[in-house]
TORKOL-4160 file (C-alpha; in steps of 0.2 Angstrom, whole numbers, padded with zeros to 4 digits, m for minus):
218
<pt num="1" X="0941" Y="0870" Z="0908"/>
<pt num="2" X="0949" Y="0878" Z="0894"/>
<pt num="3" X="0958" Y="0893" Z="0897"/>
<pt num="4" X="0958" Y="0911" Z="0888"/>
<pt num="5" X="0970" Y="0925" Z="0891"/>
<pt num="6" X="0966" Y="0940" Z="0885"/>
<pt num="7" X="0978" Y="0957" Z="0885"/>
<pt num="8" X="0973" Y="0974" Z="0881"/>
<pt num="9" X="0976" Y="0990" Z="0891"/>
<pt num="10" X="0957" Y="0997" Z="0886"/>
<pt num="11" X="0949" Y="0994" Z="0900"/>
<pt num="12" X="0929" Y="0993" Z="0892"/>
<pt num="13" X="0939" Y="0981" Z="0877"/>
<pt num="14" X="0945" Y="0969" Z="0892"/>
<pt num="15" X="0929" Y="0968" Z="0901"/>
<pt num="16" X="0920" Y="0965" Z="0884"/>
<pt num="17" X="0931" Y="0952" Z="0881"/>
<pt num="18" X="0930" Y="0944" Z="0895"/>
<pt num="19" X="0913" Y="0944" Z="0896"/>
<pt num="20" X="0910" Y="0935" Z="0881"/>
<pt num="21" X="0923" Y="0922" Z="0883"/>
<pt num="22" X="0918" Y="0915" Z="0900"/>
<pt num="23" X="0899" Y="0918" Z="0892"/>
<pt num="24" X="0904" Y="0903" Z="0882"/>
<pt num="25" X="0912" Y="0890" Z="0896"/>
<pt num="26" X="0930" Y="0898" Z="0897"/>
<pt num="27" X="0942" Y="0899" Z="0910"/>
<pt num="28" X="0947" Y="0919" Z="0908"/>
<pt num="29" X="0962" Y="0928" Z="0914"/>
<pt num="30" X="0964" Y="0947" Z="0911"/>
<pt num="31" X="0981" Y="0956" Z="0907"/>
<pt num="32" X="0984" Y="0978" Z="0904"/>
<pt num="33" X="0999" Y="0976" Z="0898"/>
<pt num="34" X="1011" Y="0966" Z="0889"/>
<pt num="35" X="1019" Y="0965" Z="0905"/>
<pt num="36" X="1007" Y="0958" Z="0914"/>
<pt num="37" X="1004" Y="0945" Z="0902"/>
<pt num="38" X="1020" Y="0939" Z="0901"/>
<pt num="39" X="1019" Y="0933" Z="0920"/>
<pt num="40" X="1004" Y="0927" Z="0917"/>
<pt num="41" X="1012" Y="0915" Z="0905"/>
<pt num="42" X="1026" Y="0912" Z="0918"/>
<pt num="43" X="1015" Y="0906" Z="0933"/>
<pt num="44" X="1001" Y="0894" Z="0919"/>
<pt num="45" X="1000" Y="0892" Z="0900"/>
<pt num="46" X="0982" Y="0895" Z="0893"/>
<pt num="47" X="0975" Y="0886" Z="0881"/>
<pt num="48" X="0973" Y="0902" Z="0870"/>
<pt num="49" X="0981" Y="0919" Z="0871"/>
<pt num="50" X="0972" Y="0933" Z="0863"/>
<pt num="51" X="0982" Y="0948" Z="0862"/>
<pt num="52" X="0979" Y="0967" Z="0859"/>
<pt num="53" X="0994" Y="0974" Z="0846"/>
<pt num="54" X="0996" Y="0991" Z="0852"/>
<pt num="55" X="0998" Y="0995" Z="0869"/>
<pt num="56" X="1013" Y="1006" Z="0879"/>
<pt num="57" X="1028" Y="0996" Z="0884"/>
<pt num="58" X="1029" Y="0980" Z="0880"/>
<pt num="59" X="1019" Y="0979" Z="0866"/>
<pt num="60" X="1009" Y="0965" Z="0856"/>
<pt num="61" X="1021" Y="0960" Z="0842"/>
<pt num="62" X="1036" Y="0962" Z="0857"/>
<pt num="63" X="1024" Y="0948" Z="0868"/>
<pt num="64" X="1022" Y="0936" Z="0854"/>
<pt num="65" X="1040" Y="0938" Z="0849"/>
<pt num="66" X="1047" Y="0932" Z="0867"/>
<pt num="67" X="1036" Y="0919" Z="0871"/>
<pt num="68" X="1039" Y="0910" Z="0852"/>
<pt num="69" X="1058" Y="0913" Z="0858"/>
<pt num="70" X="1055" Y="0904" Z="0873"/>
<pt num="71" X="1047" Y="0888" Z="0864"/>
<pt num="72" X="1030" Y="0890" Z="0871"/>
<pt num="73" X="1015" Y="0884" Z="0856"/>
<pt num="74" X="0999" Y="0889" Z="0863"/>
<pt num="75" X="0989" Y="0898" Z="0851"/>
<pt num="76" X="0991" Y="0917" Z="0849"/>
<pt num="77" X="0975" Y="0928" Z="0841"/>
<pt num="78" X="0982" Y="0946" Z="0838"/>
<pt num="79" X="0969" Y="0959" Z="0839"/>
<pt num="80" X="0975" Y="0977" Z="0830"/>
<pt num="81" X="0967" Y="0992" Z="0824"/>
<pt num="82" X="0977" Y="0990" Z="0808"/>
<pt num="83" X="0971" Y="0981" Z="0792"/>
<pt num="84" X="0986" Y="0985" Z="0781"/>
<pt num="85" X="0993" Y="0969" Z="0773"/>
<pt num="86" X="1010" Y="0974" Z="0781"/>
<pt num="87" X="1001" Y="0976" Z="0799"/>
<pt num="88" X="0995" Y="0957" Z="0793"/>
<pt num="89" X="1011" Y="0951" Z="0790"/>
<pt num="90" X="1021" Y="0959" Z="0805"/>
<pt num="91" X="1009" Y="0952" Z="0816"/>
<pt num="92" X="1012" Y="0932" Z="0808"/>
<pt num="93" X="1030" Y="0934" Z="0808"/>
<pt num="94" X="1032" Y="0939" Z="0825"/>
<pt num="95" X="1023" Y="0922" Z="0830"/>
<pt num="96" X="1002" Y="0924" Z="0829"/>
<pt num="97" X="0992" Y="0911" Z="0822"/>
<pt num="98" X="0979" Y="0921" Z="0818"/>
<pt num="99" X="0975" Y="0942" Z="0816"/>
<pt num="100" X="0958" Y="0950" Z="0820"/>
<pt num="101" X="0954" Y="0968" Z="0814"/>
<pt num="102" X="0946" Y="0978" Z="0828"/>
<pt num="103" X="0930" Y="0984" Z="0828"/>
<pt num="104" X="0924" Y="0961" Z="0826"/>
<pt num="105" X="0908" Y="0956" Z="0830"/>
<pt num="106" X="0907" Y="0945" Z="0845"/>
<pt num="107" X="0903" Y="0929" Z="0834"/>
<pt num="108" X="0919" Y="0930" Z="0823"/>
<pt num="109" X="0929" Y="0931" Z="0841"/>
<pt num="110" X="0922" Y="0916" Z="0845"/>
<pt num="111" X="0924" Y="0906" Z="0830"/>
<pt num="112" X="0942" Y="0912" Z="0828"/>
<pt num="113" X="0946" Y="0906" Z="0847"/>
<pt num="114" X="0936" Y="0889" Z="0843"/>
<pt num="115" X="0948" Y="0886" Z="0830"/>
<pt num="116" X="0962" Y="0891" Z="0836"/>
<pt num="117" X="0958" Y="0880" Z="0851"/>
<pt num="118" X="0955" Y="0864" Z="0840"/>
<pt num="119" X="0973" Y="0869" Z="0830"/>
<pt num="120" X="0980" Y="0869" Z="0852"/>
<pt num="121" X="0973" Y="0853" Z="0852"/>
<pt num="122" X="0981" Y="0843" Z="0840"/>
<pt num="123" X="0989" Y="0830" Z="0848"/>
<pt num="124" X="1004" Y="0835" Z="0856"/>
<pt num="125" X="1021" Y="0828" Z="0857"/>
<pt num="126" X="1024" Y="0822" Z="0875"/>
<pt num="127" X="1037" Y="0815" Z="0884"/>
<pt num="128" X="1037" Y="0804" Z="0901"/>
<pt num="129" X="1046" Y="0797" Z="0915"/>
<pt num="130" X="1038" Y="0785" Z="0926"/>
<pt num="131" X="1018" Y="0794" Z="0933"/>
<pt num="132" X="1027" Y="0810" Z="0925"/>
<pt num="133" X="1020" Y="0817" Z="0907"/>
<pt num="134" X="1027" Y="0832" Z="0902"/>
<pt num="135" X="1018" Y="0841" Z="0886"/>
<pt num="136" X="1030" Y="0850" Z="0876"/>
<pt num="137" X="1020" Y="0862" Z="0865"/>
<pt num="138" X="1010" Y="0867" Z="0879"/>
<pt num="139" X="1021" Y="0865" Z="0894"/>
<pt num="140" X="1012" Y="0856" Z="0905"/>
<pt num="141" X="1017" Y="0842" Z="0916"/>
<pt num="142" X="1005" Y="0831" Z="0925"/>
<pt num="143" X="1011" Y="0815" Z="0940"/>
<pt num="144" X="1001" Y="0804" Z="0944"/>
<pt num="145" X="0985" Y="0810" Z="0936"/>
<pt num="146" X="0985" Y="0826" Z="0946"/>
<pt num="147" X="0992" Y="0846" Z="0935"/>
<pt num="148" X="1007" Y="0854" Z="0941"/>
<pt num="149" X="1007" Y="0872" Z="0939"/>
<pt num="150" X="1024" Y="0876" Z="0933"/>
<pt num="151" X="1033" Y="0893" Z="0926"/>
<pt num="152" X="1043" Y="0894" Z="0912"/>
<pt num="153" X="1059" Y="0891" Z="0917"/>
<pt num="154" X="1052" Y="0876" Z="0930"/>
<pt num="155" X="1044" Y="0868" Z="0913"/>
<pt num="156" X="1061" Y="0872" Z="0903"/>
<pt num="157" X="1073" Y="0865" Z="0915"/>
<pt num="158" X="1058" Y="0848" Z="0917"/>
<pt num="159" X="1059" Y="0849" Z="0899"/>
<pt num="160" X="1079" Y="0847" Z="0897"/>
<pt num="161" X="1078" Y="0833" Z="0910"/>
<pt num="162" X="1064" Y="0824" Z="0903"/>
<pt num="163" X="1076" Y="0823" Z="0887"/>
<pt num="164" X="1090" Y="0814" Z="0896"/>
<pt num="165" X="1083" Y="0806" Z="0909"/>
<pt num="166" X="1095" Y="0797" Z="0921"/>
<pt num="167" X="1110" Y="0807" Z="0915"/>
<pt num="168" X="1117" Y="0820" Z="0925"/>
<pt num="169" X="1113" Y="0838" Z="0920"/>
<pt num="170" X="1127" Y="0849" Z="0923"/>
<pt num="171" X="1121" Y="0865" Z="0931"/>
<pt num="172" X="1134" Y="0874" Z="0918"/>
<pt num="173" X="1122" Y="0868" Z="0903"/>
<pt num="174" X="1105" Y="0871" Z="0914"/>
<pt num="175" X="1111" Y="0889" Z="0914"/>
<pt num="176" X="1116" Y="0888" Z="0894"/>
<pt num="177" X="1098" Y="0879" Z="0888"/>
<pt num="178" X="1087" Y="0889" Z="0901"/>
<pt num="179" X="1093" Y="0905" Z="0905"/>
<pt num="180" X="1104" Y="0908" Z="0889"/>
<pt num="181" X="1118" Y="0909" Z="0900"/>
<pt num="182" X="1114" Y="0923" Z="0909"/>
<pt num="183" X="1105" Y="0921" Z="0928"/>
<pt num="184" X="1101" Y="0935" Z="0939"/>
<pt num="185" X="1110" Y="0926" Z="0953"/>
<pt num="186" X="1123" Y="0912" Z="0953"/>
<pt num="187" X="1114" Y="0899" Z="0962"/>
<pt num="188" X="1097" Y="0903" Z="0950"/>
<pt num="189" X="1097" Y="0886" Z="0944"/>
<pt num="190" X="1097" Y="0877" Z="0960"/>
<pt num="191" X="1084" Y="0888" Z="0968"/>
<pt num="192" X="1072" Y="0882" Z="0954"/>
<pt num="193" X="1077" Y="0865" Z="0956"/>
<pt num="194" X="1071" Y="0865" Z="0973"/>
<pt num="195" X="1053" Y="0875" Z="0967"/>
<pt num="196" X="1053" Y="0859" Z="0954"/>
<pt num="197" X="1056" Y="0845" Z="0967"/>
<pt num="198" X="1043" Y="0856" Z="0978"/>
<pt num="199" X="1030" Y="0853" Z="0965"/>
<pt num="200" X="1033" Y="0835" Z="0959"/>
<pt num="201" X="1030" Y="0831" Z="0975"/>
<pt num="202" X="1034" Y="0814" Z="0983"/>
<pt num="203" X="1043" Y="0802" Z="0977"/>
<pt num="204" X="1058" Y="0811" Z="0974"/>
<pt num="205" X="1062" Y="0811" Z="0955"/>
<pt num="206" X="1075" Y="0824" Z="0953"/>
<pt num="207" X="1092" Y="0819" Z="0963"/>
<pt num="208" X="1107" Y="0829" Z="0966"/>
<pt num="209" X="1126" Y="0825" Z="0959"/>
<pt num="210" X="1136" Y="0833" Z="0972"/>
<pt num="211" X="1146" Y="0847" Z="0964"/>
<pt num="212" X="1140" Y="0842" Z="0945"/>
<pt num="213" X="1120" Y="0846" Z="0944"/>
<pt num="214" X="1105" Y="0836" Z="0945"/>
<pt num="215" X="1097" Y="0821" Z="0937"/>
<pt num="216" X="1081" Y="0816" Z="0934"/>
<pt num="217" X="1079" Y="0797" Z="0942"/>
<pt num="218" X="1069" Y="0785" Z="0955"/>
């Protein structure tokens, strides 16, 4: 099933919305905030993200703008208050694919999802290792046949080792590609290691060089 997020901190908007989404087939998840939509994107990446523009905090444009920084494709469909042609243009250069002007008829929603789920669907650069396929432009690995739910940094760190496979990884340069060189603690890198190895599951993949980093190998 094909998944929808939807973020918008008007509560009647978000139950409209959601409403009509999973009327036609989709997986919906809710968000208030732009918060609460970026962890939503941490713990699975939807197919589609349809995004409220203004809202307290974190707002739309911000959202957009940090999940494009992180590398993540999937589809983003803005939906704003604001039909000036400068409105237009901030929401395309922080990373939307597409811009809806609120009040929208139900149909045009749908038709602008359906597109932008089609453009998701292009085929997608992958890369693999053995039963593992990672897709880059989603994020999202499979082994053996079976989804692995991953979060960003879990899918960034697969990523860098899918890219050198059998060659070791310092934990220096995980910390560099991944966290920007900045981690909350020292050992961040090897605690998601270990949630990686957790979901890949069995056989071990992802091997250890004692005092270096890890490696991706069988």
């Amino acid at each position: 099933m094909s998944t929808v997020l939807v973020v918008d901190d008007d509560a009647p908007i978000l139950r409209m919305l959601q409403r009509t989404l999973a009327a036609e087939g989709y997986g919906v998840e809710i968000a208030a905030d732009g918060g609460a939509a970026l962890a939503a994107v941490e713990r699975s990446v939807p197919d589609v993200l349809v995004l409220d523009v203004a809202m307290p905090g974190v707002d739309g444009l911000a959202v957009c703008r940090r999940l494009r920084d992180k590398g993540l494709g999937m589809p983003i469909l803005l939906l704003t208050a604001r039909d000036a042609v400068s409105d237009r243009v901030a929401g395309l250069d922080a990373g939307a694919d597409d811009y809806l002007v609120k009040p929208f008829a139900a149909e045009e929603l749908l038709a602008r999802v359906r597109a932008l789920h089609r453009r998701g669907k292009e085929p997608p650069e992958t890369l693999a290792y053995g039963d593992l396929v990672f897709e880059v432009s989603s994020r999202r690995a499979r082994r053996a046949g079976s989804t692995l739910r991953l979060s960003a940094r879990e899918a960034d760190l697969l990523e860098l080792m899918l890219r050198n496979p059998e060659q070791v990884i310092p934990r220096d340069l995980a910390l560099a590609r991944v966290w920007g060189g900045h981690a909350t603690t020292p050992n961040a890198v090897d605690r998601y290691i270990s949630y990686l190895r957790r979901k890949l599951g069995e056989p071990p993949l992802i091997q250890t060089v004692r005092g270096v980093g890890f490696m991706l190998a069988r």
